[in-house]
C-alpha positions as CSV (number, residue, x, y, z in Angstrom):
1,X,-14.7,28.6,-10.6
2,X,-11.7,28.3,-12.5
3,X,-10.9,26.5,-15.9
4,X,-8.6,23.8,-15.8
5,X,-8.1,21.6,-19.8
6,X,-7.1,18.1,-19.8
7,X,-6.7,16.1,-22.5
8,X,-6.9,12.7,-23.1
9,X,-5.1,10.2,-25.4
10,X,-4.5,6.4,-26.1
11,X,-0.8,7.7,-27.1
12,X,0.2,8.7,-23.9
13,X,0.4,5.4,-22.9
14,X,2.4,4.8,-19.8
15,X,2.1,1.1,-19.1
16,X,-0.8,-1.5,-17.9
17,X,-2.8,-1.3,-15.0
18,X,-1.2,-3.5,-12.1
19,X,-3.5,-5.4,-10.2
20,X,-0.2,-5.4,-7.2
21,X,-0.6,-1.8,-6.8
22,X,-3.9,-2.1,-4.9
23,X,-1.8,-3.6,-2.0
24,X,-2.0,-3.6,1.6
25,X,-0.3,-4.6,4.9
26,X,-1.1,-6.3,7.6
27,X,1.4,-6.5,10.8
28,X,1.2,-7.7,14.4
29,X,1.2,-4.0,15.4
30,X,-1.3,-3.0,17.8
31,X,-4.9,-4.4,16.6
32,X,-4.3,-5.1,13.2
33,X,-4.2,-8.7,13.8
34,X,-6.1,-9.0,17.0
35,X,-9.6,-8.3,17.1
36,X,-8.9,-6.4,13.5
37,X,-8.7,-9.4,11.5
38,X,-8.8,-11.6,14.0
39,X,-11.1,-11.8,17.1
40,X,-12.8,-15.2,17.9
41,X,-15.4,-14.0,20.3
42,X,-17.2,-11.6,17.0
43,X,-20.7,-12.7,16.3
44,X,-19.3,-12.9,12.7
45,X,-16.3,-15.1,13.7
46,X,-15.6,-18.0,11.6
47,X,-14.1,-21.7,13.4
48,X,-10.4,-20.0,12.8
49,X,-11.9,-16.7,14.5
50,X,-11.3,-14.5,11.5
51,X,-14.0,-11.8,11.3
52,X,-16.4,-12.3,8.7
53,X,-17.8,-8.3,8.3
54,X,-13.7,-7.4,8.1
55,X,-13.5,-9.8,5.4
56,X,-16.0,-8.6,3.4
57,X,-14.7,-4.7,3.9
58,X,-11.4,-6.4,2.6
59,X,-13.1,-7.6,-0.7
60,X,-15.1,-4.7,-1.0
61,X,-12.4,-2.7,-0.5
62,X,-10.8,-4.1,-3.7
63,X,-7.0,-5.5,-2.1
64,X,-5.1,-7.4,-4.5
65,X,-1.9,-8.3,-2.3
66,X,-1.5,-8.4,1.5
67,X,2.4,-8.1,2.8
68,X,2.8,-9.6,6.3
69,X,3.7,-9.9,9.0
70,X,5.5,-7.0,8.9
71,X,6.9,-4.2,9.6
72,X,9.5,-3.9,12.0
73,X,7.8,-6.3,13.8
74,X,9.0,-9.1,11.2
75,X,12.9,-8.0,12.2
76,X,12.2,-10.1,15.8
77,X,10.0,-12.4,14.3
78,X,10.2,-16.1,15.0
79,X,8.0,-17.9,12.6
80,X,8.3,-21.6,13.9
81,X,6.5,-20.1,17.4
82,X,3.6,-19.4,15.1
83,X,3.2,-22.8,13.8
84,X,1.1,-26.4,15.2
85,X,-0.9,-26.7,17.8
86,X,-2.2,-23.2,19.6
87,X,-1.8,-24.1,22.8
88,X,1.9,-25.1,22.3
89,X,2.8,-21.7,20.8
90,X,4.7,-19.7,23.1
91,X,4.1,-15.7,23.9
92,X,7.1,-13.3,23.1
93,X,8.2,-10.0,24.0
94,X,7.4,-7.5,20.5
95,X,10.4,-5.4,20.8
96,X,9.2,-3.1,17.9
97,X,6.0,-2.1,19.0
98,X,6.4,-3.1,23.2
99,X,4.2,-5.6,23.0
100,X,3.2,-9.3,23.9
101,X,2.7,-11.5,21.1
102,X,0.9,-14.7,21.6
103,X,1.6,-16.5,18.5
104,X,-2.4,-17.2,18.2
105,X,-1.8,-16.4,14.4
106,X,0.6,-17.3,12.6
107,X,1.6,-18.6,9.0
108,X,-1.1,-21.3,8.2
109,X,-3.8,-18.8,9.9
110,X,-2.8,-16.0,7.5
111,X,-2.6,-18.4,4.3
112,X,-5.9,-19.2,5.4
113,X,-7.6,-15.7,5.6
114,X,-5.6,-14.7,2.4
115,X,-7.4,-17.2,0.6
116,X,-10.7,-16.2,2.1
117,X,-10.0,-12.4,1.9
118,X,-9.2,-13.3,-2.1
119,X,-6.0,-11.6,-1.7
120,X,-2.0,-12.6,-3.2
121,X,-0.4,-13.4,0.2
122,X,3.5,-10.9,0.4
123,X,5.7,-13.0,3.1
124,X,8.7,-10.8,4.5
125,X,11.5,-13.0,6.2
126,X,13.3,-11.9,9.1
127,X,16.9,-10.2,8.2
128,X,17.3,-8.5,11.5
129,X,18.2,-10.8,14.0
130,X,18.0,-14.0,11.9
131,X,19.2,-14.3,8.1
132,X,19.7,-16.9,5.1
133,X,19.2,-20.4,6.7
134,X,15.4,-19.3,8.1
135,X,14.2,-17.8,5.4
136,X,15.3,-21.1,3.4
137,X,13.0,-22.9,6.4
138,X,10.6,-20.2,5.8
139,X,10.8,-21.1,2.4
140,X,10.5,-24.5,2.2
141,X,7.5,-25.0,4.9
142,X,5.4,-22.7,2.5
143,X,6.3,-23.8,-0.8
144,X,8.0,-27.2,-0.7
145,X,7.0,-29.9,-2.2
146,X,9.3,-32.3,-1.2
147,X,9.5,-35.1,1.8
148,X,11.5,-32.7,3.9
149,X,10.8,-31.6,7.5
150,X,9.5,-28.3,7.3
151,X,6.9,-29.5,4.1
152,X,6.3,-32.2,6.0
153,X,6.0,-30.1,9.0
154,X,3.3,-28.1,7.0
155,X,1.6,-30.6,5.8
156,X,1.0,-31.8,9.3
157,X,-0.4,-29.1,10.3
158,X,-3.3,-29.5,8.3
159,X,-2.2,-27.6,4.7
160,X,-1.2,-30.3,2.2
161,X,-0.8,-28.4,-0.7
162,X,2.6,-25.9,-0.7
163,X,1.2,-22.3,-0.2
164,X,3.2,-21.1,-3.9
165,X,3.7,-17.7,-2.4
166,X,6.0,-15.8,-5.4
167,X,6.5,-12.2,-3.6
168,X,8.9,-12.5,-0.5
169,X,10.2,-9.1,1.2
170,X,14.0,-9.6,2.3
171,X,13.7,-7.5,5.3
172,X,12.4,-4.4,6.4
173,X,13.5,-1.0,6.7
174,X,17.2,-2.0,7.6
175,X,18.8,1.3,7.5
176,X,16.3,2.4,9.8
177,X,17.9,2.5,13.8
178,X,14.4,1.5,15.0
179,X,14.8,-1.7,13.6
180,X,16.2,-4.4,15.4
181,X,19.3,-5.6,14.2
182,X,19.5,-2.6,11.7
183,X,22.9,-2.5,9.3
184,X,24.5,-0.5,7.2
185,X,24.0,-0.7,3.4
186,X,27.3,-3.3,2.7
187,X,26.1,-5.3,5.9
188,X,22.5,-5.5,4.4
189,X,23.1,-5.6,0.6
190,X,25.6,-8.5,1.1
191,X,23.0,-10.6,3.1
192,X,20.2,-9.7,1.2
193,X,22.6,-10.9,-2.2
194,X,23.1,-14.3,0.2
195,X,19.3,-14.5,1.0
196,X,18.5,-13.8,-2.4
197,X,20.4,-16.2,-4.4
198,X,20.2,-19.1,-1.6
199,X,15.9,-18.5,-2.1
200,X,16.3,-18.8,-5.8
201,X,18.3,-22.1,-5.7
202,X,15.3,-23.4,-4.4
203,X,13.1,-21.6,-7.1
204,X,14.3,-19.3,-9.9
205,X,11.3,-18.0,-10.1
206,X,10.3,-16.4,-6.7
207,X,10.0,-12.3,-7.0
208,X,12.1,-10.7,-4.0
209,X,11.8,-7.5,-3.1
210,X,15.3,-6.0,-1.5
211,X,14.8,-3.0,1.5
212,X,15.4,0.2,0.1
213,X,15.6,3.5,2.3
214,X,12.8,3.8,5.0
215,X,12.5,7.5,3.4
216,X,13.5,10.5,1.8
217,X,13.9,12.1,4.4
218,X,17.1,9.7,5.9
219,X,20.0,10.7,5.9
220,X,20.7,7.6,4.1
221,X,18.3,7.7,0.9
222,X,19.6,7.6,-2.5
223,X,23.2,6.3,-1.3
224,X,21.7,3.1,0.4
225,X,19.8,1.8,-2.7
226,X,23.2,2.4,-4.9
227,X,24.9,0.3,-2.4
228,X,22.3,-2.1,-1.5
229,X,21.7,-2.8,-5.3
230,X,25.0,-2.9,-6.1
231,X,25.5,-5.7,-4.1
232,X,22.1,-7.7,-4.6
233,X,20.6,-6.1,-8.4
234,X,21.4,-9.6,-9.8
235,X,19.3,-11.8,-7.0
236,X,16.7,-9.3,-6.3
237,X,13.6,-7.7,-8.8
238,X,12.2,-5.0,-6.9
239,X,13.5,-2.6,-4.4
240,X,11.2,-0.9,-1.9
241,X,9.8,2.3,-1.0
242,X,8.5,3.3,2.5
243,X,6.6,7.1,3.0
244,X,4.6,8.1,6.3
245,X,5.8,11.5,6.8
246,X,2.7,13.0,4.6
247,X,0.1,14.5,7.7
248,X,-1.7,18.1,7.8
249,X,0.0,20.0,10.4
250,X,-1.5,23.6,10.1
251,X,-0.4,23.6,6.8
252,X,-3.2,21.9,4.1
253,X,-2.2,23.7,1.1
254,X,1.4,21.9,1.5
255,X,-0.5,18.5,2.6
256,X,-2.9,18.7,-0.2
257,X,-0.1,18.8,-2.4
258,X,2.1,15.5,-1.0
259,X,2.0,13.2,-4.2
260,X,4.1,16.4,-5.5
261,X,6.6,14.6,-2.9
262,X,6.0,10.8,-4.2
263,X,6.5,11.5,-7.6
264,X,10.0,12.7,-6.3
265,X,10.1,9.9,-4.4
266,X,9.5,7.3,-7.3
267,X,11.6,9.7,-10.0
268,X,14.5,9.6,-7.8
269,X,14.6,5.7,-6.6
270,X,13.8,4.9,-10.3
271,X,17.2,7.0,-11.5
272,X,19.4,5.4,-8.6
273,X,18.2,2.3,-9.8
274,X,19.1,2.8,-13.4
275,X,22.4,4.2,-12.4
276,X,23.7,1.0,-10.9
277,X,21.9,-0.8,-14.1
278,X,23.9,1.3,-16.4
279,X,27.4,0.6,-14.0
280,X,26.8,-3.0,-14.3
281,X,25.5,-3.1,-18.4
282,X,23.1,-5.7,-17.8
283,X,19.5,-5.3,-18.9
284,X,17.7,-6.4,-16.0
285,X,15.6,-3.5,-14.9
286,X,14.8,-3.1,-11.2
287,X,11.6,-1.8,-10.0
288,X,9.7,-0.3,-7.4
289,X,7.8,-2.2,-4.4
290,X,6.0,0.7,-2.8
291,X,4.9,-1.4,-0.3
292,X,4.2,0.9,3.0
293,X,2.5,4.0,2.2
294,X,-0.3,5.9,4.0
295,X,-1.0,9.3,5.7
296,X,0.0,8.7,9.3
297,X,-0.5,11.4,12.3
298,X,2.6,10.6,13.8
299,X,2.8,13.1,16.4
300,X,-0.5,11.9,18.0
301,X,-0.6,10.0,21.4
302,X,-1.8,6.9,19.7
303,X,1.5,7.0,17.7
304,X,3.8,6.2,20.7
305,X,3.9,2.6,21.8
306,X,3.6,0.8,25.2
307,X,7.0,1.9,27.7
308,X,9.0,0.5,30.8
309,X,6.9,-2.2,32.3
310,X,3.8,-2.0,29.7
311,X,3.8,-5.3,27.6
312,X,-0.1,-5.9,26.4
313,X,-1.5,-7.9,23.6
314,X,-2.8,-5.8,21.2
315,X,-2.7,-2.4,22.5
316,X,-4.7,0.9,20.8
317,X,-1.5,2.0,18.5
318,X,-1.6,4.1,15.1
319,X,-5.2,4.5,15.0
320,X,-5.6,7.3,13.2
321,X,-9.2,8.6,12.0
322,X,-9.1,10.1,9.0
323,X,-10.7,12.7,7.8
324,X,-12.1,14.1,3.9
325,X,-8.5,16.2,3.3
326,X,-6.6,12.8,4.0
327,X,-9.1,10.9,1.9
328,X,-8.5,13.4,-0.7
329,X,-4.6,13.3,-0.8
330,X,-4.8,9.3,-0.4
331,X,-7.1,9.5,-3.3
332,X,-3.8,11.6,-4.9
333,X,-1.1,9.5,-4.3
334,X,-2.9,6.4,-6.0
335,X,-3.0,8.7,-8.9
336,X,1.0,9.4,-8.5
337,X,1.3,5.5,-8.1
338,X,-0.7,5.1,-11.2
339,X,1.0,7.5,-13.2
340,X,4.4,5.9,-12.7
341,X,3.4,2.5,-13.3
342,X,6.0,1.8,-15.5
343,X,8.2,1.4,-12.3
344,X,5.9,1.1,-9.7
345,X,4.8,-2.8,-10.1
346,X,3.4,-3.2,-6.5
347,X,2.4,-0.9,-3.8
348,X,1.0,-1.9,-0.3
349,X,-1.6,1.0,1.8
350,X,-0.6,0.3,5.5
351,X,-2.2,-0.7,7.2
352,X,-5.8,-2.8,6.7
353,X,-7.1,-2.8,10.0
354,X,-7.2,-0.6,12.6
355,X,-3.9,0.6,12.5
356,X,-3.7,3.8,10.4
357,X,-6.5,1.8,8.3
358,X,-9.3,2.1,5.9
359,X,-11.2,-0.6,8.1
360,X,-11.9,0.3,11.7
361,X,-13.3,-2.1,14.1
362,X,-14.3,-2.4,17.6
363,X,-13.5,-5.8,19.8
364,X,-16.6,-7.8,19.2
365,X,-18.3,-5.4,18.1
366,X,-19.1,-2.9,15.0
367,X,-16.7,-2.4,11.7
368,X,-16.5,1.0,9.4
369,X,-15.0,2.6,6.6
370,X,-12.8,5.3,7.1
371,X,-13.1,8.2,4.0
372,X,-9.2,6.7,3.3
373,X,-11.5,3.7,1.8
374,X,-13.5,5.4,-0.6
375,X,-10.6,6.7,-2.9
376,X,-8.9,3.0,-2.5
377,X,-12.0,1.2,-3.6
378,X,-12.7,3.3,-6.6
379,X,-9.3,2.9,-8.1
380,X,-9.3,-0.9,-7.3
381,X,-12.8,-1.4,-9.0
382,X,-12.0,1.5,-11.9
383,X,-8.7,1.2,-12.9
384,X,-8.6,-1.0,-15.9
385,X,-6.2,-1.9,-19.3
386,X,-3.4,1.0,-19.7
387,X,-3.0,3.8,-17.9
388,X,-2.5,6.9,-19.6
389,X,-0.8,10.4,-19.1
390,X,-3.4,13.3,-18.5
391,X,-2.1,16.1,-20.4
392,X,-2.8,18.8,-17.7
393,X,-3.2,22.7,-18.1
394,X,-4.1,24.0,-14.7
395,X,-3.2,27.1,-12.6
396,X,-0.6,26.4,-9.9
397,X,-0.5,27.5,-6.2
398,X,2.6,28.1,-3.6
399,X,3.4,25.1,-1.0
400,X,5.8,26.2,1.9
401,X,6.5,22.3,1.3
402,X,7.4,22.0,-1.7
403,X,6.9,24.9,-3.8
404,X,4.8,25.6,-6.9
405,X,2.2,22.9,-7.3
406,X,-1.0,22.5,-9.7
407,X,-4.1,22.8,-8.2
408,X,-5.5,20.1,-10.1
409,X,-4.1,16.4,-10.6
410,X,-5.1,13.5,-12.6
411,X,-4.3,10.1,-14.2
412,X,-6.5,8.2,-16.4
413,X,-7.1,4.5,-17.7
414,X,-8.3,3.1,-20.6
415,X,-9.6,-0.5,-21.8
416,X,-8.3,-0.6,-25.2
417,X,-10.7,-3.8,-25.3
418,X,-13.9,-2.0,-24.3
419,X,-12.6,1.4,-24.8
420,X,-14.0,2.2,-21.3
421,X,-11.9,4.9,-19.6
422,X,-12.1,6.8,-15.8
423,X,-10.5,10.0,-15.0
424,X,-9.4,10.5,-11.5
425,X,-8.8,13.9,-10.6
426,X,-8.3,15.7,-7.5
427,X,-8.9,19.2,-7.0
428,X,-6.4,20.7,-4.4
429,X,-8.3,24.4,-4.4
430,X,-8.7,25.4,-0.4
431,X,-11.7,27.8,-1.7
432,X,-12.4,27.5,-5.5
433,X,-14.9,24.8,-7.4
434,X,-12.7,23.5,-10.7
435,X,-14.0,23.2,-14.2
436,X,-12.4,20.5,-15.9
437,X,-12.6,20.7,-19.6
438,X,-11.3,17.4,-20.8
439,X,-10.3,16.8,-24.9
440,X,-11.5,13.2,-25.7
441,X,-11.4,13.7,-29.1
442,X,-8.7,11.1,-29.3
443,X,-11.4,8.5,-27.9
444,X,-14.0,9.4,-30.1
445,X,-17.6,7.9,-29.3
446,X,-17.6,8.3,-25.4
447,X,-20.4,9.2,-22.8
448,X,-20.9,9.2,-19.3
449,X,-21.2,6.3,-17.7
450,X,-21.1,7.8,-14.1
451,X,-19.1,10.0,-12.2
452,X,-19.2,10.6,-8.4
453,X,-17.1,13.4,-6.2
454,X,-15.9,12.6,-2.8
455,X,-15.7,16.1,-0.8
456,X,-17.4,18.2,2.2
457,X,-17.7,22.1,2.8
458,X,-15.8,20.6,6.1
459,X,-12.7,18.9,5.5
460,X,-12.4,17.8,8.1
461,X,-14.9,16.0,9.1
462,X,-13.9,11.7,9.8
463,X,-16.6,8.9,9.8
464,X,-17.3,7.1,13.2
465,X,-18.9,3.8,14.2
466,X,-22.2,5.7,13.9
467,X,-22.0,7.6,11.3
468,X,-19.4,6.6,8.1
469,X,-21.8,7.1,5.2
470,X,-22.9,11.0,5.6
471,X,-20.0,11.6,3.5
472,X,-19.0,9.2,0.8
473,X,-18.4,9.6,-2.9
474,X,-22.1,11.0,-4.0
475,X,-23.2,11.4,-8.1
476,X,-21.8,14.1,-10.0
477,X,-24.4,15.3,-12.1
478,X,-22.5,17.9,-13.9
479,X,-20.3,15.6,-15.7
480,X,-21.3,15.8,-19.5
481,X,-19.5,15.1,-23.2
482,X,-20.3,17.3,-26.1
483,X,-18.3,17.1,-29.8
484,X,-15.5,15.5,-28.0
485,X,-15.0,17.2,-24.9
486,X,-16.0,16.9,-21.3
487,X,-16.5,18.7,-19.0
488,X,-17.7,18.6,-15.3
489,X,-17.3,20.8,-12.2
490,X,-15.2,19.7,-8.8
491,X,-16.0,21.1,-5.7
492,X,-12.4,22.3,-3.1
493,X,-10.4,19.5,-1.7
494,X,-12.1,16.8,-4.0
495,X,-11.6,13.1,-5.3
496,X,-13.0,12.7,-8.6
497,X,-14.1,9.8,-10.8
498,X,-15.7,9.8,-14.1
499,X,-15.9,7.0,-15.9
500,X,-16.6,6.5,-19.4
501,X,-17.7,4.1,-22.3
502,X,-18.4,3.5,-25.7
């Protein structure tokens, strides 16, 4: 066992808690939407045929904002065919993901489960092969409130009060040649500048979210957000982040270590950000929309979509099953996300449902929770106040990735109201048990509330429709607080959570 020594202080303040980084997605991609959230012939099915057992995963699960309906499938996307009556809607080739879409849900379906599911709906509008007039319709059918035809239009079809959704997503992934009508970074930054300031004519008070790279590993990263926000830092407030490419391939000390890689991620978007802010002297600070992140096995057969003649509804596509390891560096890239809430002011885990998912379901029949939903849960339901720097003193191992990391990592939050604080700590150790010896003598009069460990001599075992409570965050017993400091052991490839109160 080795020592590691935290410490813990209400001075290291980095910024509040964000309900928006506890995020998800949901796209028409394979069976997110169809029989994931959606799947009228489910014992459970309510008269919209939303699943009622996915709905309560959802709450459980602790999601604050939902982005839809995409994705690169939003850069083919025809809202209007997803309007009025059902039967009138008409089916559409998914060019993204080789698909049929039927248009059974569409935007007054979605408002509807959002408000069931409890969740902040994120709308993205269609900048690939459509641009500023329909997202103005777009606009104006959810949020109007005036006698024009797309209100009225809405209001006809049953929702009479405007939908007030505040977060809209000006694209997606644009630089990426994937996407359907992809552009460079002048094409996109000026029509995301046109979109953005036509959107705020109708209400100065929208928050839109400008495409940045679709990763750090682009060639384009760093040099698209310049340009992008160069053109559009005055009509937009947040810029995106997108990163999939984190996956064990042989190699778990590296993947273990991954939020190494979104702390770069976020430092670097963060400083190309402030460059153009410094270039144009205003104060206005842009900041981050991390609003696609997950582990994704990319490489897997799942992974590659429908070809040639192939167009289904809802085919089997991304579903990954994860495994402890990928709970436990999920777990870790919520505390990089934490850590940098100063600039990180939403974040979205993609997907909800079935594809590369915390919630699995099968067509009618059973849900589960995947270990991914474990780590999620506990930082939704934890996380609370301010969240502070952990002052860390740990022994570091070599990644062929990305070089020297710490075999432990951990953020805290703290209540300054209650004074109730969590640690969440990951131990990244192939082999070795930690002992964490945290200073709390800054937050004197503290004990243990609780504190659970989510980890299992096999890493890699992954919950099933049988069997997705064998391993699940179990009570930590050796968590304990004497004159100011506690201390409590973590097991190899761990997700920690101790919580704490007055």
């Amino acid at each position: 066992m080795f020592p590691v020594r935290l410490t813990l202080d209400p001075a290291f303040r980095v910024g509040p808690v964000r309900r928006r980084t506890f995020g998800s997605f949901v796209e028409h991609l394979g069976r997110c939407v169809y029989t994931g959230i959606h799947d009228p012939g489910h014992p459970t099915a309510d008269a919209d045929g939303f699943r009622k057992d996915v709905l309560e995963l959802t709450r459980e699960l602790g999601v604050s904002t939902v982005r839809y309906p995409g994705g690169n499938f939003v850069s083919g996307y025809r809202w209007e065919d997803g309007v009025g009556p059902v039967e009138q809607r008409p089916t559409r080739l998914d060019l993204a993901w080789h698909s049929l879409e039927p248009n059974t849900v569409g935007v007054d379906e979605f408002m509807r489960w959002a408000a069931l599911a409890e969740v902040e709906p994120m709308m993205a509008v269609n900048l690939g092969t459509r641009g500023v007039q329909e997202a103005l319709d777009l606009l104006d059918y959810c949020n109007g409130t005036a006698p024009t035809y797309w209100a009225d239009q809405r209001r006809a079809n049953g929702a009479t009060d405007p939908y007030a959704i505040k977060m809209w997503c000006l694209g997606n992934e644009m630089d990426g040649p994937w996407q359907i009508g992809s552009k460079t970074a002048h094409e996109y930054g000026r029509l995301a500048a046109e979109t953005g300031r036509a959107m705020k004519m109708v209400d100065p008070t929208l928050e839109l979210v400008a495409c940045g790279s679709s990763g750090v590993v682009m060639p384009t990263f760093g040099e698209w957000e310049r340009i992008v926000l160069s053109e559009a830092y005055e009509q937009v407030d947040y810029v995106s982040a997108h990163a999939y490419y984190w996956e064990e391939d042989g190699d778990l000390g590296s993947f273990l270590a991954s939020a190494t890689d979104m702390d770069h991620f976020v430092e670097s978007v963060t400083a190309t950000a402030d460059a153009v802010r410094a270039h144009k002297k205003v104060s206005k600070r842009i900041h981050i929309s991390f609003d696609e992140w997950n582990v994704w096995y990319q490489k897997r057969a799942e992974s590659r979509p429908p070809t040639g003649d192939d167009w289904p509804v809802a085919p089997v596509l991304l579903e990954d099953r994860y495994n402890v390891a990928d709970a436990v560096v999920v777990g870790n890239l919520l505390i990089s996300l934490l850590r940098h809430t100063d600039r990180v002011h939403a974040a979205s885990l993609a997907q909800l449902v079935n594809v590369i998912a915390p919630i699995m379901t099968e067509p009618g029949g059973r849900s589960w929770k995947q270990t991914i939903f474990h780590p999620f849960a506990q930082a939704s339901r934890y996380a609370a106040g301010d969240v502070l720097q952990v002052a860390i003193d740990a022994p570091t191992y070599e990644t062929a990735r990305y070089g020297d990391a710490a075999l432990v990592d951990a953020v805290a939050t703290r209540d300054p109201e209650t004074g109730a604080t969590t640690l969440f700590a990951v131990n990244r150790s192939l082999t070795e048990p930690a002992l964490l010896e945290v200073d709390t003598r800054a937050l004197p009069g503290l004990r243990v509330l609780d504190a659970s460990t989510l980890s299992n001599p096999d890493h890699t075992w992954a919950a099933t429709a049988d069997d997705d409570t064998s391993v699940a965050p179990r009570a930590n017993t050796t968590a304990e607080i004497r004159d100011g400091r506690l201390t409590v052991q973590v097991p190899p490839v761990s997700w920690n959570v101790v919580r704490l109160g007055a």
